[in-house]
C-alpha positions as CSV (number, residue, x, y, z in Angstrom):
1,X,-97.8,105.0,120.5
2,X,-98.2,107.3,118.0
3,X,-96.1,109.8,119.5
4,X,-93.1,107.1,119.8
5,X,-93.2,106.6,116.4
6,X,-92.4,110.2,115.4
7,X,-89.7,110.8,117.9
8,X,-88.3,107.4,116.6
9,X,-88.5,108.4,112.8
10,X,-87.0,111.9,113.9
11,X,-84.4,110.5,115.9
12,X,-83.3,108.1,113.4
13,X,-83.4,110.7,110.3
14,X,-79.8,111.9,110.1
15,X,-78.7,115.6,109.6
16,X,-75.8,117.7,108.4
17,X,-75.7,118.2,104.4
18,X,-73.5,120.4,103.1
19,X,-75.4,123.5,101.7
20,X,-76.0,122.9,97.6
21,X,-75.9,126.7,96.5
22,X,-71.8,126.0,94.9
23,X,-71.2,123.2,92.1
24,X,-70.2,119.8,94.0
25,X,-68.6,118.4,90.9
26,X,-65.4,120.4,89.7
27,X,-64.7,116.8,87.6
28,X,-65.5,113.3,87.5
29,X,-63.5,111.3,90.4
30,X,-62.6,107.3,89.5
31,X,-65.2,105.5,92.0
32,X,-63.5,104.0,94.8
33,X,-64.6,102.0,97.9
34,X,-65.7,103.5,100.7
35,X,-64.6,102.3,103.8
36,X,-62.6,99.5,102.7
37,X,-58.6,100.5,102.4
38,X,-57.1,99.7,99.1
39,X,-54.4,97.8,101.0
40,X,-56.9,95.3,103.1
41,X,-58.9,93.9,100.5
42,X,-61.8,92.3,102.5
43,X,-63.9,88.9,102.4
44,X,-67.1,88.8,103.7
45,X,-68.8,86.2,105.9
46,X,-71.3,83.4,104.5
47,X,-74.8,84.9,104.5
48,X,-77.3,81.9,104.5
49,X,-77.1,79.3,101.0
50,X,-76.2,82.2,99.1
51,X,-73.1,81.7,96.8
52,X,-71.6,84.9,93.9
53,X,-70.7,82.0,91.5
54,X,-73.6,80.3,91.7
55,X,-76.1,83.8,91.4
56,X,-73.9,84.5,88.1
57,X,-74.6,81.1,86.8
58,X,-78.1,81.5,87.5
59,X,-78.1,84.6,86.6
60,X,-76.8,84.8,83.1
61,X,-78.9,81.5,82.2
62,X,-82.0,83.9,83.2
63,X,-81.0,86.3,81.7
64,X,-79.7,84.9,78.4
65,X,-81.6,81.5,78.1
66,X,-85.0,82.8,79.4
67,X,-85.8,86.4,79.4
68,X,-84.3,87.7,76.1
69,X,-85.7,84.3,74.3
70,X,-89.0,85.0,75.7
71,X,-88.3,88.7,74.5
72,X,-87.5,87.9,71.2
73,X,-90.9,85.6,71.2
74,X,-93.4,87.7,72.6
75,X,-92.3,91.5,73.0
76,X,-89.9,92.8,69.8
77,X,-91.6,93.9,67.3
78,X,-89.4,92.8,64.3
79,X,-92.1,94.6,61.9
80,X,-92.2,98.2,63.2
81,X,-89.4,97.7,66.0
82,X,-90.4,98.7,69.6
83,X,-92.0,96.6,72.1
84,X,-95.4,95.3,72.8
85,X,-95.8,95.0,76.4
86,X,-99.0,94.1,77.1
87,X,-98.6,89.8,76.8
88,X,-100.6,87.2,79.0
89,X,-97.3,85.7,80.7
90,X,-99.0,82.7,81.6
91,X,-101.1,81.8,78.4
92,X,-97.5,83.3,76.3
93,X,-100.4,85.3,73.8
94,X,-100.1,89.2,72.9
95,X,-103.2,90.9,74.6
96,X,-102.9,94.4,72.8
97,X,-100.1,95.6,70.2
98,X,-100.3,99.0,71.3
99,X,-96.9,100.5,72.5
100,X,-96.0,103.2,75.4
101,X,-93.2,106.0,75.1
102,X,-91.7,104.4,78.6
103,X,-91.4,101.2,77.6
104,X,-90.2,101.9,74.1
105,X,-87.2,104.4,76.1
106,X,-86.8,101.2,79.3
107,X,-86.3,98.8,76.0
108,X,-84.1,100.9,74.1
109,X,-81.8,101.2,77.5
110,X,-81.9,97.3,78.3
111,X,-81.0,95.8,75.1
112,X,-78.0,98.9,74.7
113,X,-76.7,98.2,78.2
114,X,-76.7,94.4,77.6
115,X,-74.6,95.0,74.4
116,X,-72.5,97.6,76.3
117,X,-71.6,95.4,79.3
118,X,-72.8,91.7,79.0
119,X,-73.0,90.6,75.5
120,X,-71.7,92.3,72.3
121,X,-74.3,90.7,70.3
122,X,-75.0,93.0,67.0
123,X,-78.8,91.9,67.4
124,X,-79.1,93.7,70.4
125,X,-78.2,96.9,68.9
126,X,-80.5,96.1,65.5
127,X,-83.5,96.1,68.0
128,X,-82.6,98.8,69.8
129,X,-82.2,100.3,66.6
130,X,-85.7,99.8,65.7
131,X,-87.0,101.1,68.4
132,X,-85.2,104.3,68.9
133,X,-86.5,104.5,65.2
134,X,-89.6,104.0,65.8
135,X,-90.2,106.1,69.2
136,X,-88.3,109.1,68.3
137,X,-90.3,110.1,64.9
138,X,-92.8,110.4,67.3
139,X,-91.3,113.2,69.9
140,X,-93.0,116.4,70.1
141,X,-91.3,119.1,68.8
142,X,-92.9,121.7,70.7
143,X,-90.8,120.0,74.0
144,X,-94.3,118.1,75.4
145,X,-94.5,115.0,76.3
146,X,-95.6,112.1,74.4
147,X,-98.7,111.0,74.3
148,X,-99.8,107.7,76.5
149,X,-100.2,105.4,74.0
150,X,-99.5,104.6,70.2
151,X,-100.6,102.0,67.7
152,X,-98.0,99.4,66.4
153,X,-97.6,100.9,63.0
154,X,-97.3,104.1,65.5
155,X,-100.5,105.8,65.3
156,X,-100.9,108.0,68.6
157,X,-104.3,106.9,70.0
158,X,-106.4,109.9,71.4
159,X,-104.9,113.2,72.8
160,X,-104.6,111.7,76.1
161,X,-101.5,113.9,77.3
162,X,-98.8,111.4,78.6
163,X,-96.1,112.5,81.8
164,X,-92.7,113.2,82.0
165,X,-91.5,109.8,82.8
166,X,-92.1,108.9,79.2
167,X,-89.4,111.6,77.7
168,X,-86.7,111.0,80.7
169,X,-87.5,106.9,79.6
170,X,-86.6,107.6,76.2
171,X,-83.9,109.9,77.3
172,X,-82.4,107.2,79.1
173,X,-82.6,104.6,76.0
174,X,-80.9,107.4,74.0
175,X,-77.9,107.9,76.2
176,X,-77.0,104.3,76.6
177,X,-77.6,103.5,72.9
178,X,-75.0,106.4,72.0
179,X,-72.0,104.6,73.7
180,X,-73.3,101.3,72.1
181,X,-72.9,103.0,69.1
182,X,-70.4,105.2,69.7
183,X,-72.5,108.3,67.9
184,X,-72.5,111.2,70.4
185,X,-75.2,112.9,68.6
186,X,-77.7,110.7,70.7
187,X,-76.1,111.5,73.8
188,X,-76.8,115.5,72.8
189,X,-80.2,114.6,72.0
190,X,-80.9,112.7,75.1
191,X,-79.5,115.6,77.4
192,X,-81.8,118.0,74.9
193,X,-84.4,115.8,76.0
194,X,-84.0,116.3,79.9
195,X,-83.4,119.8,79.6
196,X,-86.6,120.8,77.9
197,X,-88.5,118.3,80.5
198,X,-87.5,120.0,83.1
199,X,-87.9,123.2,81.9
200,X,-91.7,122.4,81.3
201,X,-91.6,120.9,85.2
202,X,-90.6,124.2,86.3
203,X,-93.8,125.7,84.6
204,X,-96.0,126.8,87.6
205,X,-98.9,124.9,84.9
206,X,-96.9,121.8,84.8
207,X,-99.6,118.9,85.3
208,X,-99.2,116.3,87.2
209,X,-101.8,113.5,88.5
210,X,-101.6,113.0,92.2
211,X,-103.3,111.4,95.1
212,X,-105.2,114.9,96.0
213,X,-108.6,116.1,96.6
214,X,-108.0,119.2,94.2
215,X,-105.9,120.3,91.4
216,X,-102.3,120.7,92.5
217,X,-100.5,123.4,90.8
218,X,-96.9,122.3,89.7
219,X,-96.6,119.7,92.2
220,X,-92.8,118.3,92.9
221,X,-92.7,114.7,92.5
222,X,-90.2,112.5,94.0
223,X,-90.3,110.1,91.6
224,X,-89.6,112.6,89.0
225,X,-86.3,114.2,91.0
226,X,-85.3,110.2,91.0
227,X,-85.3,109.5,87.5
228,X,-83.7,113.0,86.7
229,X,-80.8,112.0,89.1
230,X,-80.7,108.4,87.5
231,X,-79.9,110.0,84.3
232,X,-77.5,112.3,85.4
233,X,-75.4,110.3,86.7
234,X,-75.6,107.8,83.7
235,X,-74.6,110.5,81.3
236,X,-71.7,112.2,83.8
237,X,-70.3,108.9,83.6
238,X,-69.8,109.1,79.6
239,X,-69.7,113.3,80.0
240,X,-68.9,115.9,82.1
241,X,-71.4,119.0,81.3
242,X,-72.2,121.5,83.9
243,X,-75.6,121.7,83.2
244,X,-76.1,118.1,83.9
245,X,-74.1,118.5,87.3
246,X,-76.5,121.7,88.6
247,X,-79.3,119.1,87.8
248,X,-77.7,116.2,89.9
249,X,-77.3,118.5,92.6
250,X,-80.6,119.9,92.5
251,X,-82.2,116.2,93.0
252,X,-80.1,115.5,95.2
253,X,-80.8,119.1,97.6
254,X,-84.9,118.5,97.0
255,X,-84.4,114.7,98.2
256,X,-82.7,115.1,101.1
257,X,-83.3,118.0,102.4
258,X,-86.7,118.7,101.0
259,X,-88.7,115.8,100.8
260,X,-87.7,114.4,103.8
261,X,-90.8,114.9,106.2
262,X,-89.5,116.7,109.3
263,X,-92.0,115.7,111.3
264,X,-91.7,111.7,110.3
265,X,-88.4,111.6,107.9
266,X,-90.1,109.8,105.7
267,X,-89.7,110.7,102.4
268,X,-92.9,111.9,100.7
269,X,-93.5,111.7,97.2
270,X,-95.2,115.0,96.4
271,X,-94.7,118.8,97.3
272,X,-95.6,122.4,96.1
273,X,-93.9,123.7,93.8
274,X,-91.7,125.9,95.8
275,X,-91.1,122.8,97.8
276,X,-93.1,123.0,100.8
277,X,-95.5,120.8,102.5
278,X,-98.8,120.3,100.9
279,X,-101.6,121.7,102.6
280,X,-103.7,118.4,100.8
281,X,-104.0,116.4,103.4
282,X,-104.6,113.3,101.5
283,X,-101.9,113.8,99.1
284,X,-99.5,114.8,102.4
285,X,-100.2,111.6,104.4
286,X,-99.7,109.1,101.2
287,X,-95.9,108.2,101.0
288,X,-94.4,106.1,98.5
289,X,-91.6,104.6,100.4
290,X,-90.9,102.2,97.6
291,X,-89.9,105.4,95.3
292,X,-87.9,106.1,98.5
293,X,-86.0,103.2,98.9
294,X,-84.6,103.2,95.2
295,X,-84.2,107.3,94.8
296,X,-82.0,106.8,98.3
297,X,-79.9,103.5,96.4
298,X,-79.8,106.7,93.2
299,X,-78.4,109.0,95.6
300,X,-75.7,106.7,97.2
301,X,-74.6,105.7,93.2
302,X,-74.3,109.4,92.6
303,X,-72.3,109.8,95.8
304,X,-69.7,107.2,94.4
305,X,-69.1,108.7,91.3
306,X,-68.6,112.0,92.8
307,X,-66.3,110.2,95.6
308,X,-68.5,112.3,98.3
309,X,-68.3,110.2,101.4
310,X,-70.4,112.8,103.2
311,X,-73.4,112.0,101.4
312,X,-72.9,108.5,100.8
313,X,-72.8,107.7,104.6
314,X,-76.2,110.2,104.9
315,X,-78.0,108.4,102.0
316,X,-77.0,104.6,103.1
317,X,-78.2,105.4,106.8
318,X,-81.7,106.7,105.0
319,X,-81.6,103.9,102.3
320,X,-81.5,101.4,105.0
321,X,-84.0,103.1,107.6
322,X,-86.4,103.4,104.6
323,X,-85.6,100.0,103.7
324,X,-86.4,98.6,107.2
325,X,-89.8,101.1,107.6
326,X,-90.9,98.7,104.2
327,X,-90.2,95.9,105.7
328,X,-93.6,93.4,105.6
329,X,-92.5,90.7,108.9
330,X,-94.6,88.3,108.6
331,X,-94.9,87.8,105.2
332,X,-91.6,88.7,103.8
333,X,-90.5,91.0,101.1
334,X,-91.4,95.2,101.5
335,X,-94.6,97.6,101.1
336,X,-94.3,100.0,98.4
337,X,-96.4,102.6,100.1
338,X,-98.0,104.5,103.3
339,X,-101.8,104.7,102.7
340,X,-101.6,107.3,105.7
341,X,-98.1,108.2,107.3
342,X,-99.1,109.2,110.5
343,X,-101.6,106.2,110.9
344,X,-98.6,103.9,110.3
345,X,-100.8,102.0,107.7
346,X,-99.5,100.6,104.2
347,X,-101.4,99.5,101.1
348,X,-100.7,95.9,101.2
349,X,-100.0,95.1,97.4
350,X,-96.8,93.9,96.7
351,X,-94.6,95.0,93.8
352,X,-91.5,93.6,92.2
353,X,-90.3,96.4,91.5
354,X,-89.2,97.3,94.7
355,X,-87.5,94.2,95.9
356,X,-85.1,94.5,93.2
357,X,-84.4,98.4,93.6
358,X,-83.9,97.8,97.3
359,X,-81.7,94.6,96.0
360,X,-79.5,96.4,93.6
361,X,-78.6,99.6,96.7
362,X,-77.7,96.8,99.3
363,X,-75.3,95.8,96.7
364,X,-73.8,99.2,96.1
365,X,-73.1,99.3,99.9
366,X,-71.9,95.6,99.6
367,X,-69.5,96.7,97.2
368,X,-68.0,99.8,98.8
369,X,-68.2,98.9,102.7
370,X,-68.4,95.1,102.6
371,X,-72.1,96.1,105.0
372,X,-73.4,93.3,107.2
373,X,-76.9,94.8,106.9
374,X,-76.5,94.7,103.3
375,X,-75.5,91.2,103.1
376,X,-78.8,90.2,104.8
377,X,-81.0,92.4,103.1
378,X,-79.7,91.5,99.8
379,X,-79.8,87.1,100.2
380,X,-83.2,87.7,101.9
381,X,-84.5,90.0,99.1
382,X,-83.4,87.6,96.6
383,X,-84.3,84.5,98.1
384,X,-88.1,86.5,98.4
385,X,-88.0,87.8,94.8
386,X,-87.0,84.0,93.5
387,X,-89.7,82.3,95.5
388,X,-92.5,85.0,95.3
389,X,-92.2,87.1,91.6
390,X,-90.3,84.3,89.6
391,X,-92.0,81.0,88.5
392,X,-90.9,78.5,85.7
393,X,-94.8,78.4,84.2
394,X,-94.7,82.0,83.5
395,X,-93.0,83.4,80.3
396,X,-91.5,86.9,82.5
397,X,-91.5,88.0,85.9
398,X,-95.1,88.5,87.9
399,X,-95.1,92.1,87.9
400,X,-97.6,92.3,91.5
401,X,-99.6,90.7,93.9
402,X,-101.1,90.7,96.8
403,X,-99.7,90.8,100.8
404,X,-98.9,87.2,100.1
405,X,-98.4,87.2,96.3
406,X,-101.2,84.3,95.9
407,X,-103.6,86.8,94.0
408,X,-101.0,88.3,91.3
409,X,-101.0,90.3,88.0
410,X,-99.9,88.3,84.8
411,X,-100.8,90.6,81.8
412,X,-97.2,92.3,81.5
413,X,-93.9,91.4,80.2
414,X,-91.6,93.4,82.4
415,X,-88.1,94.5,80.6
416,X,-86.4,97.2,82.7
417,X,-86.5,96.6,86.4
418,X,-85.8,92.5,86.4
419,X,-83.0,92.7,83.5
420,X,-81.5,95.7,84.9
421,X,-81.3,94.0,88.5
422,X,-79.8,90.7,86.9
423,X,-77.0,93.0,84.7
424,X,-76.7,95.4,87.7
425,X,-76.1,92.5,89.4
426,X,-74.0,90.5,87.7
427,X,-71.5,93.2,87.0
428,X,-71.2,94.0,90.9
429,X,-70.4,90.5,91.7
430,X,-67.6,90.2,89.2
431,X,-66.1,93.3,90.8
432,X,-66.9,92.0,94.1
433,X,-64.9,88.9,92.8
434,X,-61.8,90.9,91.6
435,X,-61.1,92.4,94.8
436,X,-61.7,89.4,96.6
437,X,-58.1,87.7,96.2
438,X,-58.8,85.1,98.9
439,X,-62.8,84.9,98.8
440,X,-64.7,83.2,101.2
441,X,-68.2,82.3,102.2
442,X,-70.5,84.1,100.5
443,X,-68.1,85.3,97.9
444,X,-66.2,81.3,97.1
């Protein structure tokens, strides 16, 4: 059995990548469709109940009548600016005050992107404001990262070191906010940002914790090649800078043709630092395919904007296999990770998260091929994610539960992966929409 399963996940990995030594950018390329000619603008079949105009209604009402109210309630803080996260959902009561470099950089992103795309509403920028205020008085100046957590009035607590996620968070925040404001000195700050976090992740002493029995010396990190190639491609799509494109391509080469386990193609979420296997065999058998699933949907958004149909047809047939290893059959929804690879096992807690990652890349290949797969994935995602995470007694998303989502977290307000799958979202449909001229089924 078990040796099926390898010569199935080998079998099904694909191959041929074009080597990454030379630049892949020489300039930004409009994004175009891929695989559906200009000329033949295509419909797409009805997929189950599902209905665009009806998913934007219901959409923007979530989006503007319920989470940003709730927001506004329970999360801005209109003293000090920034956002208290920490809120008993159910109960609608502030647990802690204390505030977290990520979510003051996810914040900072959401309410700039909404201005930027959705709603110019000058309130969204004056909290946005607050926080980026707030969060950046803050930022080391030696090019370390911030610490884990801060006081409202913005009082680090302890000398507990934070991770990198934190400064590529508030990176992110910072690069949106500068084309909501139209001030590219926060655009040069956000790429200063990157650059001296991954100069300090190319430090052989660069500290990372991991699922290992010992000390891992400059461990590579999936997760952390999938936010750097998240924000690459946000800021090449305000800026072209060479830098910036070496880093895109880097992910991109230690993603696919790193990380990918040879002997399962899986991709696993930590390596040495020169990029080999680990010989930890804990840390090597634990895979976080959720991280997979959405660095593969990064990957195939990167190919679009580089018009590079090579690797968008190599990272869709990955994004889809990895989507489909996830899958949880009897109970719906996907696994975010392998407790053991080659035992085939998964932890069994189920995260949001993931569902709307995995939502928001079957909509890029929606988009660009008109994908039947995709189609599926995407209504029976979202008709999980409705039933399952979102519930009218609850102030914001549940966050996690268990296999069945009966036993479930409800001590977080969540503002980065839900908005940013509804404004994803919402802006793919109306595209969808425009180059729809006779629309049909699931597009009427």
């Amino acid at each position: 059995m078990e040796n099926t399963r390898r010569k199935f996940l080998r079998n099904t990995s694909l191959t041929g990548f074009a080597a990454m030594g030379a630049p892949l950018l020489s300039g930004l390329i409009p994004v175009q469709a891929f695989g559906i000619p200009p000329e033949k603008k295509s419909t797409v079949e009805c997929i189950k109940d599902l209905n665009i105009r009806d998913l934007i209604t219901q959409y923007r009402k979530a989006l503007l009548e319920q989470f940003i109210p709730n927001m506004d309630k329970l999360v801005v803080d209109h003293e000090y600016g920034g956002f208290m996260c920490a809120v008993d959902i159910l109960n609608r009561k502030t647990i802690t005050t204390n505030k977290r470099a990520w979510f003051e950089g996810r914040g900072i992103w959401m309410y700039s992107f909404l201005y930027n795309n959705l709603d110019k509403n000058p309130r969204y920028l004056e909290i946005a404001t607050k926080s980026k205020d707030f969060i950046l008085k803050l930022l080391p100046k030696d090019g370390s990262f911030y610490v884990t957590n801060f006081t409202r009035e913005g009082k680090p607590i302890g000398n507990t070191p934070g991770d990198i996620y934190g400064n590529l968070f508030v990176a992110e925040g910072l690069a949106e906010y500068s084309k909501a404001i139209g001030e590219k000195q926060y655009l040069d700050q956000a790429i200063e940002i990157i650059l001296k976090a991954v100069e300090r992740y190319d430090r052989p002493d660069f500290e990372y914790p991991y699922k290992a029995e010992k000390r891992i010396q400059g461990p590579r990190i999936l997760g952390h090649w999938m936010i750097l190639l998240s924000l690459s491609t946000q800021i090449l799509r305000q800026r072209q800078d060479e830098r910036i494109v070496a880093l895109a391509d880097r992910c991109v080469d230690a993603i696919l043709n790193h990380h990918i386990s040879k002997e399962y193609g899986v991709l696993t979420e930590a390596l040495s630092h020169d990029l080999s296997p680990l010989s930890d065999l804990i840390a090597s058998q634990y895979g976080d395919i959720g991280h997979g699933c959405e660095t593969l949907a990064f990957v195939m958004n990167y190919a679009v904007l580089r018009n590079d149909k090579s690797l968008f047809k190599r990272s869709s047939d990955e994004f889809k296999r990895h989507v489909e290893m996830a899958r949880d059959n009897v109970f719906g929804g996907h696994y975010y990770a392998f407790e053991n690879i080659p035992a085939n096992t998964f932890l069994l807690t189920k995260v949001r998260w993931l569902q709307e990652e995995i939502m928001i890349g079957a909509l890029i290949l929606i988009e660009h091929t008109g994908d039947q797969w995709a189609l599926q994935c995407f209504a029976e995602t979202e008709h999980y994610v409705r039933d399952k995470f979102v519930r009218p007694e609850y102030a914001f998303v549940i966050d996690s539960g268990d296999r069945k989502v009966e036993k479930h977290s409800s001590s977080r307000a969540e503002h980065y992966h839900y908005p940013r799958q509804l404004m994803v979202s919402l802006l793919a449909f109306e595209r969808i929409l425009k180059r729809n001229e006779k629309p049909s089924g699931l597009f009427s």
